[in-house]
N, C-alpha and C positions, 0 to 999 in steps of 0.2 A: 504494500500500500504506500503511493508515495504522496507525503504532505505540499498541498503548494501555497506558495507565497504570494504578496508584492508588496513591490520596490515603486512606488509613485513619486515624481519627481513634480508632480504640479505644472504641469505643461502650460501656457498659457497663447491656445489657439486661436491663428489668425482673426481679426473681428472683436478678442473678447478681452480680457482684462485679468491683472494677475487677480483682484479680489472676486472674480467668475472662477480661476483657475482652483483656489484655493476651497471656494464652495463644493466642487466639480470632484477635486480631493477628497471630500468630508463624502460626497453621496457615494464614490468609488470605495470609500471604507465601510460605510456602512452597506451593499450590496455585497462586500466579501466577506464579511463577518454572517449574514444572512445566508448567500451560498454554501458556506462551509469552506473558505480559504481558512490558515490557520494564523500567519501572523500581516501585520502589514505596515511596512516600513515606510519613512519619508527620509529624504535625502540633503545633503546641507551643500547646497550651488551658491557659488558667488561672480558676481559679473558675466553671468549668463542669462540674457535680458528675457531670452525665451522659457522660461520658469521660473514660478513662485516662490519653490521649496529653501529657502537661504536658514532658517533657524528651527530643525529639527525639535528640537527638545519641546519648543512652544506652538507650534502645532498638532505635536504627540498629547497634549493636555485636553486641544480640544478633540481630538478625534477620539482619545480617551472618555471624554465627557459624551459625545455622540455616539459609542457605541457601547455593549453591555460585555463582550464576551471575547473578541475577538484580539489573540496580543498585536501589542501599538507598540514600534521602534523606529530606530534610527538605523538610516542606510546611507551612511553613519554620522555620526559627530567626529569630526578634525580635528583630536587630542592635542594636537602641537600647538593651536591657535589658541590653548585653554588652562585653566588652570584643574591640575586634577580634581581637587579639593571642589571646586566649582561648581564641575559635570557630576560630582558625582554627590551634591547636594539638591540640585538637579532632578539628578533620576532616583535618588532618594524621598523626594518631595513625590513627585510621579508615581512613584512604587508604595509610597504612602496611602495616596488618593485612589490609588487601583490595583492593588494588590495581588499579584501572582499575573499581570498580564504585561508587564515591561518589558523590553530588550534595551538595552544599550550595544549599541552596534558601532567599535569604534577604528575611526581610518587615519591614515597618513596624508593631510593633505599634498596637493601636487597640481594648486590652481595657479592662477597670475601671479604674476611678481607684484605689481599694486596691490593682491589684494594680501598678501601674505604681509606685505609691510604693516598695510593700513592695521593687521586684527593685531601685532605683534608690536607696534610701537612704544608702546607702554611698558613691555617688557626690560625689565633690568639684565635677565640672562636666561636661555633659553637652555632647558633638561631633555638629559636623551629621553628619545620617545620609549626606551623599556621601564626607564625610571617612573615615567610617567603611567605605564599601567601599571607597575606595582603598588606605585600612590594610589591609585585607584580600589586596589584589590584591598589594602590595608583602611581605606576608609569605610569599605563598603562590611569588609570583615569585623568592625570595629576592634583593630588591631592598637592596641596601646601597651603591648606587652614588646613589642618585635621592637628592637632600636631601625630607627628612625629621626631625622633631622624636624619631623614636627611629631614625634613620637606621643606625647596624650592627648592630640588632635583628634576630638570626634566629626563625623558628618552627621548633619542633624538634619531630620527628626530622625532616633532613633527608633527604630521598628524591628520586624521578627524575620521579614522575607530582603532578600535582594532583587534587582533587575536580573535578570540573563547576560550576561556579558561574549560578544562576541566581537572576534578581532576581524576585519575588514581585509582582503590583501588579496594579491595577484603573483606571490612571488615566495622563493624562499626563506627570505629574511622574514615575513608577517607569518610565513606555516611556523617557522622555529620559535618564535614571537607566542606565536599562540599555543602551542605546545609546551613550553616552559612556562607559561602561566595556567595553563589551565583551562585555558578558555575555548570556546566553542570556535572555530574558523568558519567563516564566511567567503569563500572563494570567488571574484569576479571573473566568471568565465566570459561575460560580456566586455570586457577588456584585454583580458588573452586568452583567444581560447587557440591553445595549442595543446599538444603529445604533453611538454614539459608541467600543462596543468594538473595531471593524474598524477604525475611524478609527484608535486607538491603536496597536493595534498596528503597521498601515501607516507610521504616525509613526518606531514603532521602526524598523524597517527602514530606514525612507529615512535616516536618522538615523544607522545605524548603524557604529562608529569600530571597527576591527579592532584585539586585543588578544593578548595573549601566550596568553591561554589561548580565546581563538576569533577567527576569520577571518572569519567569517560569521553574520550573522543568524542564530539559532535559537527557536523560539516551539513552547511549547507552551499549549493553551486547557484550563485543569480547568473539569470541570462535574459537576452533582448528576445519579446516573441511578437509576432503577429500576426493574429488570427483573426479570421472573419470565414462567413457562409461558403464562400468559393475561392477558391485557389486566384480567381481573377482577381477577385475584390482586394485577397491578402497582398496580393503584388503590388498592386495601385498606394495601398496604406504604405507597404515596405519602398515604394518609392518615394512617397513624401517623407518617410523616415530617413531614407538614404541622404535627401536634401537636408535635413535637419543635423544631422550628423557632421555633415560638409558643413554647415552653416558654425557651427560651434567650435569648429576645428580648426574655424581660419578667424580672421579680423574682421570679416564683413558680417556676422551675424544678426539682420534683423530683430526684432523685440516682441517675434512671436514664433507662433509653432506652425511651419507652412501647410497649406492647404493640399489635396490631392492636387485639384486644379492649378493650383503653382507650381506644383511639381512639375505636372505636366507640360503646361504650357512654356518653363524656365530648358527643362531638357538638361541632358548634362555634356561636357567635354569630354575629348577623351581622356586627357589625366584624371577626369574626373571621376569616369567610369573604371578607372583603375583599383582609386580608389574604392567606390563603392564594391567592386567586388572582394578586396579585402573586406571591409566592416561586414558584407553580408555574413562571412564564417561564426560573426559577435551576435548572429541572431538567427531564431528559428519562427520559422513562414510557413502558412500554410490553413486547411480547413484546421477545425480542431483534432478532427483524427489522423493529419497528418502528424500536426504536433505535439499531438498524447505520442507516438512513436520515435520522433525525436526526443521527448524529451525522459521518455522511458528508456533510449541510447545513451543521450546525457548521464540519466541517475547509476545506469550499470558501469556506466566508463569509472565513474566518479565514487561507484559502492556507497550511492548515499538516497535516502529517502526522502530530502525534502530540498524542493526548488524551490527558487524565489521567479517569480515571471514578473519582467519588467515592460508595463503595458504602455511604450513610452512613445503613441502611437496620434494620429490626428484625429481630432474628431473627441468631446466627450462621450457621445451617444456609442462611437467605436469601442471605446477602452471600455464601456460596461457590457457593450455585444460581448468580445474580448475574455469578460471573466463569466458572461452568462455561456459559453459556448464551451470553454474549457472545464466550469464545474459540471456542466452536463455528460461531457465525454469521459469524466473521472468518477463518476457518481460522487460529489463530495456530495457531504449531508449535514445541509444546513438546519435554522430555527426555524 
């Protein structure tokens, strides 16, 4: 039985407005928590005009508040730009208010140069990023036994449960990363999906050092899908995606999420089509029963049971086709 996700980045499509896109968010959470999706993550973008989703933690409060059951996370929080102590007062606060349904999902930024300065100015001196998730671990642990440079520091409120903590990564460095602490790995396959992906992750496992808040290896693999009724339609959505992809990758980015019809009518170069057929590999197209088989390929490569699907797609009315199609072809079972 494999668990499926999403990863919503708050798209904000041609015509409409980030405070539409964010609403568009909130109805998308609440129809996966109704389907029977199991968690559903929001993501932290900066200077990327074409989405909402810039500050994770306080959207996870209201989409928390909007639904009853379904866990609410971060895909991810950018540990570097933060103070540990912070974040994890934060998802402390969060974990308070909702109880056994948190994630903290946490990554390495790798945005603009501007925007790394502007979050880090303030900074007198910046901590390795391992430092920083064992800050993490030790707040969350309410560790005041372990030496430590802010050693009787609690994080407050103190409570009974923690968040979920998973580590975000593409790479060796984040599987060993999360391995040594314990923590659940989140692998973006929609970022690399190559051979050396399995490798990594397989790393983490073998790797893996039992922790107060997990005993056991857990992996999940996000990846780009797109689905709709017919194989034609899926193509049409995967080429406004393609454009959108292009659009974010270069310096000409627009301040929305292009339309089919712009896709269309725009067309691509050929370097450009070069590209696009690389990023096509970062995503799976297709009916839903095309992509229930991919993505049952995905979970066997990967030896894991739960995907994240990132519906990162035009159109709101799409992106809930999108999770109405895919829980139908999975029987997930919903409220």
């Amino acid at each position: 039985m494999i668990s499926l996700n999403i990863l919503d980045y708050s798209p904000i499509d041609e015509g409409e407005t980030a405070a539409s896109a964010l609403k568009q968010t909130t109805e998308l959470a609440q129809l996966a928590e109704g389907l029977g999706f199991k968690r559903f993550w929001v993501a932290e973008h900066h200077q990327v005009e074409s989405v909402a989703g810039t500050t994770p933690e306080m959207l996870m409060m209201h989409l928390a508040a909007s639904t009853k059951t379904i866990r609410i996370g971060s895909g991810g929080v950018m540990l570097p730009h933060y103070s540990a102590y912070k974040v994890a007062e934060n998802f402390r606060m969060l974990e308070a208010l909702y109880p056994g349904r948190i994630d903290l999902g946490i990554g390495r930024s790798r945005s603009y140069r501007i925007v790394n300065e502007a979050l880090n100015e303030s900074k007198t001196k910046r901590l390795p990023y391992d430092q920083q998730l064992a800050d993490l671990q030790k707040y969350f642990a309410d560790d005041i036994e372990s030496e430590h440079r802010f050693k009787p520091l609690l994080a407050m409120p103190i409570i009974e449960t923690a968040p979920e903590l998973w580590l975000l990564g593409t790479g060796p460095g984040s599987a060993r990363l999360a391995a040594e602490k314990g923590m659940g790995y989140a692998f973006a396959h929609f970022a690399k999906p190559s051979q050396q992906g399995v490798e990594v992750v397989e790393a983490y496992r073998s790797k893996f050092k039992p922790s107060a808040f997990l005993k056991e290896p857990k992996v999940i693999i996000a990846v780009f899908a797109v689905v709709a009724e017919t194989a034609e339609k899926a193509e049409e959505l995967a080429t406004a995606f393609d454009l959108w992809l292009l659009f974010v990758e270069s310096d000409s980015q627009p301040p929305y999420y292009p339309s089919i019809d712009t896709a269309k009518k725009r067309g691509f170069s050929a370097s450009e089509q070069e590209k696009v057929a690389r990023n096509r590999q970062r995503m799976l197209i297709g009916t839903a029963g095309e992509v229930k088989v991919q993505i049952e390929s995905l979970a066997e490569r990967y030896n894991t049971d739960e995907i994240t699907i990132i519906p990162n797609i035009s159109g709101a009315d799409n992106r809930m086709n999108e999770l109405h199609l895919l829980a139908a072809e999975f029987n997930l079972s919903g409220k």
